[in-house]
C-alpha positions in Angstrom: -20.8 9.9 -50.9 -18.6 7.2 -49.1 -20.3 4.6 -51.1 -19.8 6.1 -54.5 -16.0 7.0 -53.5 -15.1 3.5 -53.1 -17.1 2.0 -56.1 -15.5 4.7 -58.1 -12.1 3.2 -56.9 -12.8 -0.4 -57.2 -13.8 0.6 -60.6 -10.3 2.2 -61.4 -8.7 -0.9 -59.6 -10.2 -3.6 -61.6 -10.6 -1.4 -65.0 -6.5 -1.2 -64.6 -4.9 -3.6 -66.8 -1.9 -4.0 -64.0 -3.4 -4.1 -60.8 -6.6 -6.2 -61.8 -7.6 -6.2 -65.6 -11.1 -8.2 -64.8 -13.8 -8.2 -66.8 -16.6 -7.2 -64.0 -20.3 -6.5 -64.1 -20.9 -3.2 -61.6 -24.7 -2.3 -61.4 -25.5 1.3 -60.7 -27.1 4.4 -62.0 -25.1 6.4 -60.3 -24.1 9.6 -62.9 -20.1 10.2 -61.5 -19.7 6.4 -61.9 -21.2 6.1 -65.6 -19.4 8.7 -66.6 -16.2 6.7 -66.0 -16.6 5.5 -69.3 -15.2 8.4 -70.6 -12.3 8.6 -68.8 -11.1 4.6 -68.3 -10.3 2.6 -70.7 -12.0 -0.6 -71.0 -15.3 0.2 -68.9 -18.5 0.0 -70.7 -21.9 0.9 -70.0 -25.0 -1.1 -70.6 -28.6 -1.4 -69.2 -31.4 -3.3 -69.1 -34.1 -1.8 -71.7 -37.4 -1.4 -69.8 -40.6 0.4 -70.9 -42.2 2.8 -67.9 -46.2 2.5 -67.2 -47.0 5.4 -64.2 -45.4 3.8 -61.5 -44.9 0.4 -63.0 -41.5 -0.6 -65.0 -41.6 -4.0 -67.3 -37.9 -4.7 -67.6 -37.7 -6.0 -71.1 -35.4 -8.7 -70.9 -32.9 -6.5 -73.3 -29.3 -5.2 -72.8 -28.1 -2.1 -74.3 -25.2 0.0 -74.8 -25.3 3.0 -72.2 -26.2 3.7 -68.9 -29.1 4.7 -67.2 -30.3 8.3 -65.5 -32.5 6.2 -63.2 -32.4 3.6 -60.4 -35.1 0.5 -60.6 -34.0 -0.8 -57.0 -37.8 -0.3 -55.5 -39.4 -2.4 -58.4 -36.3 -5.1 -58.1 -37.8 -5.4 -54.5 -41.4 -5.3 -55.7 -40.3 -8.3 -57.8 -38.5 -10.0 -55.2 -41.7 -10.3 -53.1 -40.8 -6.9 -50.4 -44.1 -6.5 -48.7 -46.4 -4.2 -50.4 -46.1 -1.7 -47.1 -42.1 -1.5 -47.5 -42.4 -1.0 -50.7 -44.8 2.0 -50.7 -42.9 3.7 -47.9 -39.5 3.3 -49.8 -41.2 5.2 -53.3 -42.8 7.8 -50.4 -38.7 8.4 -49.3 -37.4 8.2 -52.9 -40.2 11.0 -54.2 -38.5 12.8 -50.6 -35.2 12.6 -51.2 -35.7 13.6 -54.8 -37.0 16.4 -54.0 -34.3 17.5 -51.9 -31.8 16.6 -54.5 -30.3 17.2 -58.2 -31.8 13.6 -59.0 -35.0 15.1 -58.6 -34.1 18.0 -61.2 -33.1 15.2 -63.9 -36.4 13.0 -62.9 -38.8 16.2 -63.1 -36.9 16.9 -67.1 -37.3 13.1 -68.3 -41.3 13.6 -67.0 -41.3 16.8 -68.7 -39.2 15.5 -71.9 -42.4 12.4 -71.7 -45.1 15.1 -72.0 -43.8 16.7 -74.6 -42.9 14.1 -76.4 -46.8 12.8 -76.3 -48.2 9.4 -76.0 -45.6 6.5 -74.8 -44.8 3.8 -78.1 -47.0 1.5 -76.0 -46.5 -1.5 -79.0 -42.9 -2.4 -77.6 -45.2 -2.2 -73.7 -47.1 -4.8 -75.3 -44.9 -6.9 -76.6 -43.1 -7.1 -73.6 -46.7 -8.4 -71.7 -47.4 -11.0 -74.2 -43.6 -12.2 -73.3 -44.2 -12.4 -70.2 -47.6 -14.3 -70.6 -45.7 -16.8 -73.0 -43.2 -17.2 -70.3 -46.1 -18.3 -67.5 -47.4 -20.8 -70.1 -46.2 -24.9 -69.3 -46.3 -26.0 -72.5 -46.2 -29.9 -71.2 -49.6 -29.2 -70.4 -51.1 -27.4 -73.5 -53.5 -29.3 -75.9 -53.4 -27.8 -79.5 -56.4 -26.5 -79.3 -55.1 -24.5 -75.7 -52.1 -23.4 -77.7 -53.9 -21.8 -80.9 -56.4 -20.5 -78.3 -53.9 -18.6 -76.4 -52.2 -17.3 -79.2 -55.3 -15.8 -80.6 -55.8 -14.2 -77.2 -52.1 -12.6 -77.1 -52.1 -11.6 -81.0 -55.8 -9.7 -80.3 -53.6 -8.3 -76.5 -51.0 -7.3 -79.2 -53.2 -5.4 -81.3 
């Protein structure tokens, strides 16, 4: 609670026109502090779109208006090369702590909200896979023929 206490202040503090008046980009997922939207003027929301597969997220490369019910921190350290041990032991602590807490409640209705909503709209998923294939690609070492030849295999990926 200490933690959200002050962000929530530095929030007020640089959201106030008088004191500070900075445009600032916060990061957090935190519900009390998203909700500041609707009580500051001047703070925003947005989030980076991302597409959930079981206990994989592709961040989509997208920013959107609002905030987000969820934290992404273990697969930002995934990404940032955490070994795979700390890694599993932090989503072993998370699935404890949620549990134990109200974030678990909102977790266990978005799972429950995915199942009955049915299948996940996996063509955005794959989109967002043949982006990042495209992105491995260095095209100052791609023949035509290479090029043509990987696009066939991404459009057939796609489909």
């Amino acid at each position: 609670m200490i933690g959200l206490s002050i962000a929530w202040a530095v929030v007020e503090y640089i959201a106030n026109k008088e004191k500070c008046g900075a445009k600032t980009l916060f990061a957090t997922h935190y519900h009390e502090l998203t909700e500041l939207e609707n009580q500051i003027e001047g703070v925003k929301n947005y989030s980076i779109a991302v597409k959930e597969k079981g206990e994989d997220v592709i961040f989509l490369r997208k920013i959107v208006p609002g905030g987000t019910d969820e934290s992404y921190g273990v697969h930002v350290a995934k990404l940032a090369g955490v070994p795979n041990e700390v890694v599993k032991r932090s989503n072993e602590i998370l699935r404890s702590l949620e549990r134990k807490s109200i974030l678990g409640k909102k977790r266990e209705e978005k799972e429950n909200k995915k199942i009955a909503a049915g299948q996940l709209d996996m063509y955005n998923y794959k989109l967002a896979e043949a982006a990042h294939e495209i992105d491995k690609i260095n095209l100052n070492e791609l023949t035509p023929i290479d090029a043509l030849n990987i696009l066939v295999k991404i459009k057939d990926k796609i489909k």
